[in-house]
Each structure stands twice: as C-alpha cells, then as structure tokens.
C-alpha positions in Angstrom: 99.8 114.5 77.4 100.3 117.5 78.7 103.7 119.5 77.7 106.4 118.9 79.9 109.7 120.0 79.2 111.0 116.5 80.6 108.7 114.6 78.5 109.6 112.6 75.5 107.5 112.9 72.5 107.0 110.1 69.9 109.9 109.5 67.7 112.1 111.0 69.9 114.9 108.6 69.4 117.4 109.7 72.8 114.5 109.5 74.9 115.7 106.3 76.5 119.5 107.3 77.4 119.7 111.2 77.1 119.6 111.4 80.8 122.5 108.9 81.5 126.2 109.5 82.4 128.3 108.5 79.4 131.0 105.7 79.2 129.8 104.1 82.7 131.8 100.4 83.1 131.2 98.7 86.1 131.5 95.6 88.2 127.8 94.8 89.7 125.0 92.2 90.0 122.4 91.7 87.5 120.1 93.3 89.6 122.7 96.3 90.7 122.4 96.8 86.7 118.9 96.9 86.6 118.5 99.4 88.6 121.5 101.4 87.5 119.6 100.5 83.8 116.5 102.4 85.3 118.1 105.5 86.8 120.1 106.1 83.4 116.7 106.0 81.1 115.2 108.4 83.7 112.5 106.5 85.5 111.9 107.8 89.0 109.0 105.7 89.8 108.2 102.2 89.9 105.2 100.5 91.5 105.8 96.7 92.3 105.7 94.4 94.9 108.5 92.0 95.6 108.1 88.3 95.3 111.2 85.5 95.2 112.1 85.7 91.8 112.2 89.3 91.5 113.4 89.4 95.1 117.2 90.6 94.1 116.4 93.5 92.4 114.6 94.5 95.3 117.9 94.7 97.7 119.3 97.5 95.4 116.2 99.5 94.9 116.6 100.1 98.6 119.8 102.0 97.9 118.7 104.3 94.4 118.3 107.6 95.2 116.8 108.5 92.0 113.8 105.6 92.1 111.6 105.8 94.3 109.3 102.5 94.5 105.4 102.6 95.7 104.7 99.3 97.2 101.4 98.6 96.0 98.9 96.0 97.5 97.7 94.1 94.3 99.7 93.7 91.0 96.9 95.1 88.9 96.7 98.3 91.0 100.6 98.8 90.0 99.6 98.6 86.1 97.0 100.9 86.4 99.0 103.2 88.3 101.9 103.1 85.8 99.0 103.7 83.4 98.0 106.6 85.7 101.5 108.3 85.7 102.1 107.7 82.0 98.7 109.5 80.8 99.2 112.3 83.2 103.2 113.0 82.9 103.7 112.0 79.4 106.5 110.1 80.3 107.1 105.9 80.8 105.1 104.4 83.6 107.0 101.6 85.4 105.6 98.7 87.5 107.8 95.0 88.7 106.6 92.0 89.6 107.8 88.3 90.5 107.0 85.4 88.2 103.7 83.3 87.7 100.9 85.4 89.7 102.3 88.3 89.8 103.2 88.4 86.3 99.9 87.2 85.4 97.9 89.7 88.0 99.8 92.4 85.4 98.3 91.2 82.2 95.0 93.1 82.3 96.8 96.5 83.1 98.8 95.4 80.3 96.3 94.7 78.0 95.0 98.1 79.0 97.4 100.2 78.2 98.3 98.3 75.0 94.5 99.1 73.6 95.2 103.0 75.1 98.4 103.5 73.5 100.1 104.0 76.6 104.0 103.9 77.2 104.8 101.1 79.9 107.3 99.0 80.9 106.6 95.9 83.2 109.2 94.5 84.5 108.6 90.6 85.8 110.6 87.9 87.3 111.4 84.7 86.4 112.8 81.2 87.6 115.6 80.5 86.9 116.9 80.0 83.4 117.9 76.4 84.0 114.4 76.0 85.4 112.2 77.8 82.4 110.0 75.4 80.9 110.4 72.6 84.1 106.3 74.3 85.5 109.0 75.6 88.6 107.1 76.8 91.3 105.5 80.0 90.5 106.6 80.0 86.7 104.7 81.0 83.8 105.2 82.2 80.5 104.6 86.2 80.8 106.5 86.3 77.4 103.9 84.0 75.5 100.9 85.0 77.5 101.3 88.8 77.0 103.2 89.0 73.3 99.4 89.6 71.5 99.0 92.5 74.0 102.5 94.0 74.0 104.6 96.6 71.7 107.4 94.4 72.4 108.8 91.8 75.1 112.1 90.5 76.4 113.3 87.3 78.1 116.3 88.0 79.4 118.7 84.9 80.9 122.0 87.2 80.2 122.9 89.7 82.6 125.1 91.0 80.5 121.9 92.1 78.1 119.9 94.0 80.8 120.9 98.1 80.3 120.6 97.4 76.5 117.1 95.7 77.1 116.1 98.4 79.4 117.4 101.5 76.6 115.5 99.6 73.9 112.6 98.9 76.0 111.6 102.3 77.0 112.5 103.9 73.1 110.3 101.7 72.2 107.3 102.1 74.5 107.9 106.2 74.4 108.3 106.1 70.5 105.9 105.4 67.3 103.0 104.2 68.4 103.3 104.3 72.6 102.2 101.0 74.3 103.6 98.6 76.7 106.9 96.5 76.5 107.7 93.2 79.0 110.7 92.4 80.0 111.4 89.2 81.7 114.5 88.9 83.7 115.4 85.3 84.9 116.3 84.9 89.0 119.6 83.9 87.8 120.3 86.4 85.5 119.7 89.3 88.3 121.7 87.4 90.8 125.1 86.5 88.5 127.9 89.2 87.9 127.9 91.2 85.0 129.7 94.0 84.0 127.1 97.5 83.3 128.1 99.9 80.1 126.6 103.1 79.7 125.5 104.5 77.3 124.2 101.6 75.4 124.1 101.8 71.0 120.2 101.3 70.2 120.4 98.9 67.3 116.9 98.1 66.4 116.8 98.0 62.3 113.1 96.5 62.4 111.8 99.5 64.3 111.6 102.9 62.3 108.5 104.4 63.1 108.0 107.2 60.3 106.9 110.2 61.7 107.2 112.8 59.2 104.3 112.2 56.3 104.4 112.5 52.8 104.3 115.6 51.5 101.7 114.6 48.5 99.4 113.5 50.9 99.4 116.2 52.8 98.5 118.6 49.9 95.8 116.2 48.9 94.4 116.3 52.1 94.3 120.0 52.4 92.6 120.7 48.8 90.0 118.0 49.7 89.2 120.0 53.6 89.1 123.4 51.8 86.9 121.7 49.0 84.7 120.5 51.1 80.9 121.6 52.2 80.7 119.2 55.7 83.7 118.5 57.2 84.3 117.4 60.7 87.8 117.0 62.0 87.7 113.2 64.0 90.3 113.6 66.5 91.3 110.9 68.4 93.9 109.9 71.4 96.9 110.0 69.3 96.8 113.8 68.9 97.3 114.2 73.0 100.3 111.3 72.8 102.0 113.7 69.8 101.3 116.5 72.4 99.6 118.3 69.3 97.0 120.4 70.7 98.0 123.6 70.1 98.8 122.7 66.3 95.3 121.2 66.2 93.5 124.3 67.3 95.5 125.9 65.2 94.0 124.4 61.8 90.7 123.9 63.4 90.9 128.1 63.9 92.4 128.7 60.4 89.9 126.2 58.4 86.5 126.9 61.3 85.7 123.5 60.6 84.0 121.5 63.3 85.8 119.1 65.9 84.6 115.9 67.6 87.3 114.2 70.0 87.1 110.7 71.2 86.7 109.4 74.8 90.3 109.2 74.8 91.4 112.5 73.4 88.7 115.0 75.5 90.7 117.7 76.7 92.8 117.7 73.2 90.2 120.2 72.2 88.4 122.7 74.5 85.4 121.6 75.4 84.1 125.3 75.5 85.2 126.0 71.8 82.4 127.2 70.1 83.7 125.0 67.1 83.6 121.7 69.4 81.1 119.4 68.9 81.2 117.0 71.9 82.3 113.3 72.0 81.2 111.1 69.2 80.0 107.7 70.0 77.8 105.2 71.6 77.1 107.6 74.0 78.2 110.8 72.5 76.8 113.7 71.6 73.8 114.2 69.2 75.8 116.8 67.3 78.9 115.0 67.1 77.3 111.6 66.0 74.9 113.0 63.6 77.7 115.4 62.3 79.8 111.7 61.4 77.1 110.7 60.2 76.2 113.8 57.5 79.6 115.0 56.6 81.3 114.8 53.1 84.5 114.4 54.7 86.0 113.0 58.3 89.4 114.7 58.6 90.9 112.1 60.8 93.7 112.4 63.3 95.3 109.7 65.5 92.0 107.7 65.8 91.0 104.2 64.6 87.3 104.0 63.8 86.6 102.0 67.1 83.4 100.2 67.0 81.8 102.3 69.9 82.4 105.5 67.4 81.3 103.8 64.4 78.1 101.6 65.6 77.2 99.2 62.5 80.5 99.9 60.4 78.9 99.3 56.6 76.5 102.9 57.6 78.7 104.9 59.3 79.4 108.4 57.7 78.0 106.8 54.3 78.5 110.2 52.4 82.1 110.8 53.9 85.4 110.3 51.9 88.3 109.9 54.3 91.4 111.4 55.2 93.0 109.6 57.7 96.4 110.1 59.8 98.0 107.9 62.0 101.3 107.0 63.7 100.6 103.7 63.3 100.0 102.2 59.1 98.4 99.4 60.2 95.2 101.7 61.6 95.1 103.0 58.2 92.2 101.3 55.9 91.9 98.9 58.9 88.1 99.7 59.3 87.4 102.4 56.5 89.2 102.5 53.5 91.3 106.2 53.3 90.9 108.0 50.4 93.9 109.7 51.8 95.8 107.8 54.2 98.9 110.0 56.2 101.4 107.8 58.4 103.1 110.4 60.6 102.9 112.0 63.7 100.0 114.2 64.6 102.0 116.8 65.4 104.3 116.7 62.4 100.8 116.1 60.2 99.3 119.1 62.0 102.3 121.2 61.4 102.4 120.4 57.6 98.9 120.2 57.4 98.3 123.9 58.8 100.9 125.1 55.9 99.5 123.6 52.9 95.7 124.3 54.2 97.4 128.7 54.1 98.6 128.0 50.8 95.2 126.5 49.4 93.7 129.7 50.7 96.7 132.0 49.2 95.9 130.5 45.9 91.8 131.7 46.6 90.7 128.1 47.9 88.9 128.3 51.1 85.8 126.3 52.0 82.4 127.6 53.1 80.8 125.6 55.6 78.5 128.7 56.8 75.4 126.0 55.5 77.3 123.4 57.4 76.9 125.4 60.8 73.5 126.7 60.6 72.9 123.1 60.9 74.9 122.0 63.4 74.3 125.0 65.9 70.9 124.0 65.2 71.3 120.5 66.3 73.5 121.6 69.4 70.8 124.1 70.5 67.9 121.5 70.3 69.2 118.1 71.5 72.1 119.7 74.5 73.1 117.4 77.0 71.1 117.0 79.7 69.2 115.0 82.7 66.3 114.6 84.2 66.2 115.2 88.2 66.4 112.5 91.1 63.0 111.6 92.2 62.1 112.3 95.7 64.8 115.0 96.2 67.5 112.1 95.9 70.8 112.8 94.3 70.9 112.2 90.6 74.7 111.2 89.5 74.8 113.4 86.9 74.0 116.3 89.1 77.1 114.7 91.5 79.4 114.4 88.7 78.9 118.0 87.2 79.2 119.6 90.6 82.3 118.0 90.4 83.5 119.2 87.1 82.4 122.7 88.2 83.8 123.0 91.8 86.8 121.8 91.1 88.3 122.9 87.4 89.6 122.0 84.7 93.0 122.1 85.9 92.5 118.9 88.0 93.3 115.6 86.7 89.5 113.3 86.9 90.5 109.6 86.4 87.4 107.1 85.9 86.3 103.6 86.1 83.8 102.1 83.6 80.5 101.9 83.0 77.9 104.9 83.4 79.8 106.9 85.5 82.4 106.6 83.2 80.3 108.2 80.6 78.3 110.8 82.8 82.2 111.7 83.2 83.1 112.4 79.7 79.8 113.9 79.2 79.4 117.0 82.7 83.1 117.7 83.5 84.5 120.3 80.9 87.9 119.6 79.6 89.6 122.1 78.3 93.7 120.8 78.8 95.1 117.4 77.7 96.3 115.2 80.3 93.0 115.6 82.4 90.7 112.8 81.5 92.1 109.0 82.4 90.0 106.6 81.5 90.1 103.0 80.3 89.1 103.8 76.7 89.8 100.1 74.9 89.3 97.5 77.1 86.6 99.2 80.1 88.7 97.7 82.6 87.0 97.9 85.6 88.9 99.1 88.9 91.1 101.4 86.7 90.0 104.6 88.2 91.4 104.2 92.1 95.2 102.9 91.3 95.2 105.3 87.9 94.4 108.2 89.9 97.3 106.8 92.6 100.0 107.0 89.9 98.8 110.4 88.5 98.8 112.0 91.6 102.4 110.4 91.8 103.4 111.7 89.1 101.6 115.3 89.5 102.0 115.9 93.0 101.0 119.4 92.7 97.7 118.7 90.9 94.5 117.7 92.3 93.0 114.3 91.1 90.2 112.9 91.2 89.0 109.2 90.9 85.2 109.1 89.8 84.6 105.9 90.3 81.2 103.2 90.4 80.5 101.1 93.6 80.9 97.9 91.5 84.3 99.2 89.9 85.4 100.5 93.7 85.2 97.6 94.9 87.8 95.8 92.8 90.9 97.7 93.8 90.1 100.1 96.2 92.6 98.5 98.5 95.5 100.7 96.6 93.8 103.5 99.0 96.2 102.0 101.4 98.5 102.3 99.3 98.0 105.9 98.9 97.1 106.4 102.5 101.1 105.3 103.3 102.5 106.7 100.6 101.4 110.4 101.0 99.9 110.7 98.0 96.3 112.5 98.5 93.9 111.8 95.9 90.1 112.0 95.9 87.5 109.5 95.1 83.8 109.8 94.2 82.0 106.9 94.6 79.2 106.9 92.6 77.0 104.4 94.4 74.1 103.3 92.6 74.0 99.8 94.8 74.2 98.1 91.4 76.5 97.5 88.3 75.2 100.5 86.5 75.8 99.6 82.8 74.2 96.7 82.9 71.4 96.9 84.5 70.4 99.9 82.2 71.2 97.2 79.6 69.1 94.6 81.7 66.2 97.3 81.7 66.5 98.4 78.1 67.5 94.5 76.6 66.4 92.4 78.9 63.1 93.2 80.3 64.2 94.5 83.3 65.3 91.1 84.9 68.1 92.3 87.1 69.9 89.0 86.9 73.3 89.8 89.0 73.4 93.3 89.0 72.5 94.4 92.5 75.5 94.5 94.5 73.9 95.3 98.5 70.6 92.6 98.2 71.1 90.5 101.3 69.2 88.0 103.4 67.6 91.7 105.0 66.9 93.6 101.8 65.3 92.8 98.5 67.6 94.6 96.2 65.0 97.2 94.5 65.7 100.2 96.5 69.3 101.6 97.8 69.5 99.7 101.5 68.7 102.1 104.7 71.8 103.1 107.1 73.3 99.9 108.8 72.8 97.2 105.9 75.8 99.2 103.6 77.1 96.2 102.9 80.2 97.2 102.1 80.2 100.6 104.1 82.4 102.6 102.0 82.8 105.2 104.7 84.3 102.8 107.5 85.9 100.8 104.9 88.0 103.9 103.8 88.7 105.2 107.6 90.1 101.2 107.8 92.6 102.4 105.2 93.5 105.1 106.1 91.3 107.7 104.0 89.0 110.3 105.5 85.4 109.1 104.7 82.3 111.0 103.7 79.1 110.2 102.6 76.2 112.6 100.7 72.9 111.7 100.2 71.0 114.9 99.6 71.1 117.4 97.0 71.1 120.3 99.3 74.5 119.3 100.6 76.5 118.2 97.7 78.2 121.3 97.1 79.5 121.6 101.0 80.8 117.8 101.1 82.7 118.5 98.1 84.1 121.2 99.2 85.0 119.9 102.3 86.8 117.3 100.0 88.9 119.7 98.7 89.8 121.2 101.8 91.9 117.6 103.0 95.2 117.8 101.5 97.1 115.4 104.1 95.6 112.0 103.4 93.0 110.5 100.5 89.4 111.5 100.7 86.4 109.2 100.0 83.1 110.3 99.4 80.4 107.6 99.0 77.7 109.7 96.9 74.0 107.9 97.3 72.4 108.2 94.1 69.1 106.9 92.3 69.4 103.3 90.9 67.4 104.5 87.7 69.6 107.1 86.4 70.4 106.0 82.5 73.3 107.1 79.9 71.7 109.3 77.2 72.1 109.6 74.6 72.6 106.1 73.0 73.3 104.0 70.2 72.6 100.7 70.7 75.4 98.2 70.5 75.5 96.4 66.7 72.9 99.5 65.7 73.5 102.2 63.1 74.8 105.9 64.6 71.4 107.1 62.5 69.2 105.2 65.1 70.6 107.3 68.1 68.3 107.8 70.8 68.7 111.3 72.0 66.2 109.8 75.6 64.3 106.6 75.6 62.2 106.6 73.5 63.0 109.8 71.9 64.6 109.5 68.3 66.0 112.9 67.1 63.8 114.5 63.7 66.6 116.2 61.3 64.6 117.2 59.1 66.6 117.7 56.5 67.8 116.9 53.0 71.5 115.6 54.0 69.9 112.2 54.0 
C-alpha cells in the first residue's frame, strides 16, 4: 500500500516479532497471552465483538494499552474493516469473534480478503476442547469451513502454543503472497494457565516464499520488452502489496512503454501519466482492452489473468507472448502459459528488471514503439470515457461520482461497494497514489464499502475517506455507521441511490429483455417500481436512518447543488456524513464486454462497437 515506515513489506521475515520485548517469561492466562501475543507482533487494532467462547480474552483486552478494540455491530462489518485498515495501512488487519455464528458471520470477509491478497488475521473462539466435535452449543468447524479460503489456519487447544501461533500467523499473512490466516483458540485453552515466552523462534520449513527472481529470467524478459513493437506493461494488485510503485514508474519512464493497471492496483500508476492507459477489463477502458488485445507482448506484474480482464480466455491477447511475474508460482501458467515466468517480488523484479532493461540499451537495444503510440493516442482521443447527461435535469451518477473525485483529491482514501457504482468509481475518480482505491476486487462482496471505509479511517485518521457506496450494497451493513458514529471515527459515504440493484438490472435490460425481476428495491403497495418514489415513500429513508445512527444526513437531488452538498460534506469532521444522492435509474456501465464474450467484441456504448481500422488484426 502506501509507504509507511511502520509497514512490513512481503518477505520481510521479523515483521511478526521485531516490535516485541525480548526474553519475556511469565505466569498468565491463556487469554492474558493472547493479548500480550498481540501487542508484541504490533497490532493496535482489533475489531470484534465478544461472545461466550471468546469471552475471556475479552477481560484482558480491557486492560492493553497498546490495542485498542472497535466493537463493531455485525461480524462481517469487522472483516471488512480489517480489510479496510490492511489495504489502507499496509499493515495486518485484525478482527475476533466467538464460535459458530460469529465465526461463520466472518467467512465472507474472509473469503474477501483471501481473493484480494489481503494480510488478515481472524481470530475466533471455540468450545471447549473436550467439547469439539460433541455439535456444543454454538460450535462449528471455522478450521474446516474456512481452510479453502485461508493462507493458513490454526486450532489451538494448548495454551501453551498461542504467542508462537500468533508470530507465525501474522509472518505469514504479511509475507509471500498476503492473505488471511484463522486461528481458533478453544474456551479452555484461553482460560487455563500457561506460562508466555517472548520472543518466539519462527520455525516454519514448508513456508519460504522466494522473493528474489532468477536472474536468467530476468534478462530474458528485458531483451524480449526492448525487442518488442507493442508492449503493454499488465500491472496488477501485487505491485501496490510489494509497495513497488516508484520502481514501476521507473521502468515504465525508462522503456515509454504503455501501462494498464487492474481494478485492484489503480493508484499504482498515475492515472494522469500520459503513458497510462486506463483499467483493462469488462468494463475498462477502450485503450487499455484493445491494447491487450493488439500487443506482441503483455509484460505482466503481480496479476493473474482474472476472467473479468481476460473475457473468453482462448482470444485474449492472441498475438501476445507473455512475461509474467508473480509472488505467488502457482499464478504462473495458471491461465496463460508464460513464455517467461518470474516468481519474485514486484519490487525485487522491478528493481532487477530496471537494471537489465539499462544494460539492453547500453549494448544499443532499445525498442521503438513510436508506431505503437500513434495508435493508441489515437484510440484514447476517439473512444475517451464518458457519459451521457441525466434526463430531465436529474442527477446522473457519474456526474456524482466525478464531482467527487474532483472536489475532494486524490489524497483521500475512496472505498466502494459493488456493482456499477463500483465501476463508475474506478472509471471518474483519478488515482494517482497507492493505497486510495478499496474495493472488493475478487469476490464483489456487497456491503464492503461502509465497514472498509470504517477500518481505513481507523487506521488513517488523518486522511479523508470516502465510502461510495450503492443503495442495495448500503443497505447490508450500514449499521457499522454506528459503529463509527461511537467510535470517533468520521468517514463519508455516498450513497448512490438508483432505487434498484444497479448491475443487474442493466444486465436485466441488456440480457433479459428488460424484465426487472427483483431488482427494484423501493416498489411498494403505493409505488409501481419504474420511477425513483416521490418524498415520503423512501422506503428506507437513508437520511433519517443515518441521523438514527448517529451520522449527519444529507440528501441531493439536483445537479445545480451537487457541488455545495459535497462540500458541505467535507466541512463535518466530528461525526460520519451521509449523503443520499438521487440519481437516474437508467444510467449504464460503458464501456462493456459481455460476460463469456471475447475483449474484441467490446462495446465502447450500446450498440456502438469500436472501428480500428487497422492491420493489427
């Protein structure tokens, strides 16, 4: 994420104990050394909510003046919020839990950040160890239910085990390949005595992630960029986890090739670059799909040819060879076959990579891609993003969302739900830093945005965050604004309220012959669902429903005041700020690739196919 000093990077294998006293030996409770666990690996923020079998750790949490835990109102809202804090801090996002429900409540944040790459620990309760495997009241197997969608999990019935589980927990969420590791403590197990050692020996022979890549590979894949006629350098999410942005605008600088970042690595690469081509995918740019599409080379970094990048796999980039570098080996050839696969870390690649690309062009190799460009700044200046205007002088919610964007900064942190907000998001705010774009990239959880924006803010005080969130997506977890409201922790959401689930009713109109089966979310006994309902049948409200919580509310309807209510927004810094934005129900996500469809049948508007013209074919 963004560079703190504090942060661990990948492979960094003291991460989990540097800050700890050494030689610590102590008398204390299984949950004393939990805590104790905690405060040595660094954490200073948990979000949880206590429940029996987690109850004992509870009683010494009170006492830690190093942790400080946000009770939150829904187990899924403290996920997302450790999700939240992890994308925007660069460090391990905590939550806790008791056993059975609120274990299970955690396994979609879970799941989340284990498709994200994200570096999590939940911590869960269970019955007691003489009890596992009985059906106790409130048991469940987290372990079993969660080991597909976890780094790594832990059962733990020993108190004696629990600072050693803890160390290796968070080295090996914050290391390799980040992502989310359980551990399971039994009731028992917290309550018993135990005696807690500091610092604990991290003896994990199975784990070695390899971070610094082969040196042959990495001249291979610098002759093949400099020998190249149409490159495009595919960054991913993996480049902002390495924290190696400034290495890769480094080589993209030094080579002038073009860039295309993912929906989870905008910001790695300014969005203003003149060498940036926009976000590839189902709804990216024209230029950066057709770029894919057209090159003779995708220079890949910390991405895994996700099927919303690719479309129909078997014609994606059919002219391309591949060089492709990841953390992780099993991304590599998982999709496309590499011509040159890397496993490293981006910014050890980036490093090497920037090297051997100044000796190719010592030794007189340097590519020319000035044929390259005329085409894509041709493409760029004739199919630019864009909308068409609100009927009716209504608001349009890409007008809402770039306002936004453009009143507020790139400095600010924007957090977003899923669904078409999601993508006018990535598509009209300008990122230009990492660690400003939260999204729910993998699994399009919705209800991410409000509790991700929660733990950001938590974890970034001094930074302004947004949550751009849908009405259907608000309405799943927008009780964490109490949560917020308590807590002192300010953030500000824009509901983008459509009355419907956006997505899929432009699916339902393009797909399904515009039967709207399920998708309006304010039709009542007094309304017939077509058009947004008229003051008094706001069913929810969204403005008294935040004043309930605690929030101020506001609510914008016409274009001629958007920019004031925003900026009144900004001016609340004591308490969270809602804003429930009215906007046109037939606003649609261009441009598009339909799902299961090749990237060469994008639709730059309905209807509208773009004409290349050219011999690239």
């Amino acid at each position: 994420m963004t560079e703190h000093a504090a942060s661990p990077r990948r492979g960094d294998t003291t991460a989990a104990h540097a800050p700890a006293p050494q030689h610590v030996v102590e008398t204390m409770t299984g949950a004393q050394s939990l805590i104790r666990s905690l405060e040595a690996v660094g954490a200073d923020t948990v979000f949880g909510i206590p429940g029996g079998a987690i109850l004992p750790a509870y009683d010494p949490l009170m006492d830690s003046a190093k942790v400080r835990h946000i009770l939150v109102r829904h187990e899924q809202g403290a996920g997302h919020a450790a999700t939240g804090y992890a994308q925007a801090t660069g460090r391990v996002g905590v939550c806790m839990a008791t056993s059975g429900p609120g274990a299970t409540n955690l396994v979609t944040p879970i799941a989340d950040a284990y498709m994200d790459s994200v570096p999590m620990v939940a911590i869960t309760g269970q019955v007691s160890s003489k009890a596992i495997g009985t059906d106790a009241f409130q048991e469940a197997d987290i372990c079993g239910i969660t080991m597909p969608i976890t780094k790594h999990n832990y059962l733990v019935t020993d108190p004696a085990e629990i600072p050693r589980v803890i160390a290796e927990a968070f080295h090996i969420a914050a290391t390799g390949r980040p992502g989310p590791v359980l551990v399971d403590i039994a009731k028992d197990a917290l309550q018993a005595t135990t005696t807690f050692r500091w610092p604990v020996e991290l003896s994990l022979p199975g784990y070695r992630p390899v971070t610094k890549p082969h040196a042959k590979q990495i001249r291979e894949a610098a002759k093949m960029l400099v020998g190249a006629k149409r490159p495009v350098l595919y960054v991913g999410g993996g480049v902002i986890k390495a924290q190696a942005t400034t290495e890769l605008r480094i080589l993209a600088e030094l080579t002038g090739a073009p860039v295309v970042t993912t929906l989870m690595a905008l910001g790695a690469f300014p969005d203003s670059h003149p060498q940036h081509l926009g976000m590839p995918g189902m709804h990216g740019s024209v230029p950066a799909v057709t770029a894919l599409q057209k090159a003779d080379l995708l220079f890949t970094l910390g991405a895994r040819f996700d099927d919303r990048v690719t479309g129909k796999l078997d014609s994606f980039a059919p002219h391309a060879k591949v060089v492709h570098a990841d953390i992780d080996p099993a991304e590599i050839g998982k999709n496309r076959p590499a011509d040159v696969p890397i496993v490293g870390d981006a910014r050890e690649v980036l490093a090497d990579l920037i090297v051997a690309v100044q000796a190719e062009f010592d030794a007189g190799h340097k590519g020319d891609y000035s044929q390259w460009w005329e085409k894509l700044d041709e493409w760029k200046k004739t199919y630019p993003l864009g909308y068409e205007p609100a009927p009716g002088g209504r608001l349009s919610p890409q007008q809402v969302i770039e306002r936004i964007g453009r009143l507020v900064g790139p400095e600010a942190i924007y957090a977003a739900g899923v669904g078409q907000h999601q993508m006018w998001s990535s598509q009209f705010i300008r990122f230009e830093k990492p660690g400003t774009w939260l999204n729910s990239g993998g699994a399009g959880t919705m209800g991410y945005a409000v509790p991700a924006a929660m733990g950001a803010k938590a974890g970034r005080p001094d930074t302004a965050v947004w949550a751009i969130d849908g009405d259907g997506c608000f309405q799943m977890t927008n009780q964490e604004l109490a949560t917020c409201a308590l807590n002192d922790i300010p953030i500000k959401v824009a509901v983008i309220n459509n009355g419907s689930l956006g997505m899929v009713r432009q699916w339902q109109t393009l797909f399904y012959n515009q039967r709207y089966s399920n998708t309006v979310l304010h039709a009542g006994p007094d309304h017939d669902g077509i058009a947004p309902p008229a003051q008094g049948t706001r069913i929810p409200d969204f403005v008294l429903l935040s004043e309930a919580m605690g929030c101020v509310g506001l609510r914008c309807e016409r274009p001629e005041d958007l920019d004031a209510v925003i900026q009144q927004a900004m001016e609340i810094n004591d308490r969270p700020v809602v804003i429930d934005f009215i906007v046109h129900q037939d606003a649609m996500v261009w441009p598009m690739v339909a799902a299961g469809t090749s990237n060469d049948e994008i639709q730059f508007a309905k209807g509208v196919r773009p004409d290349f013209g050219d011999d690239l074919d």
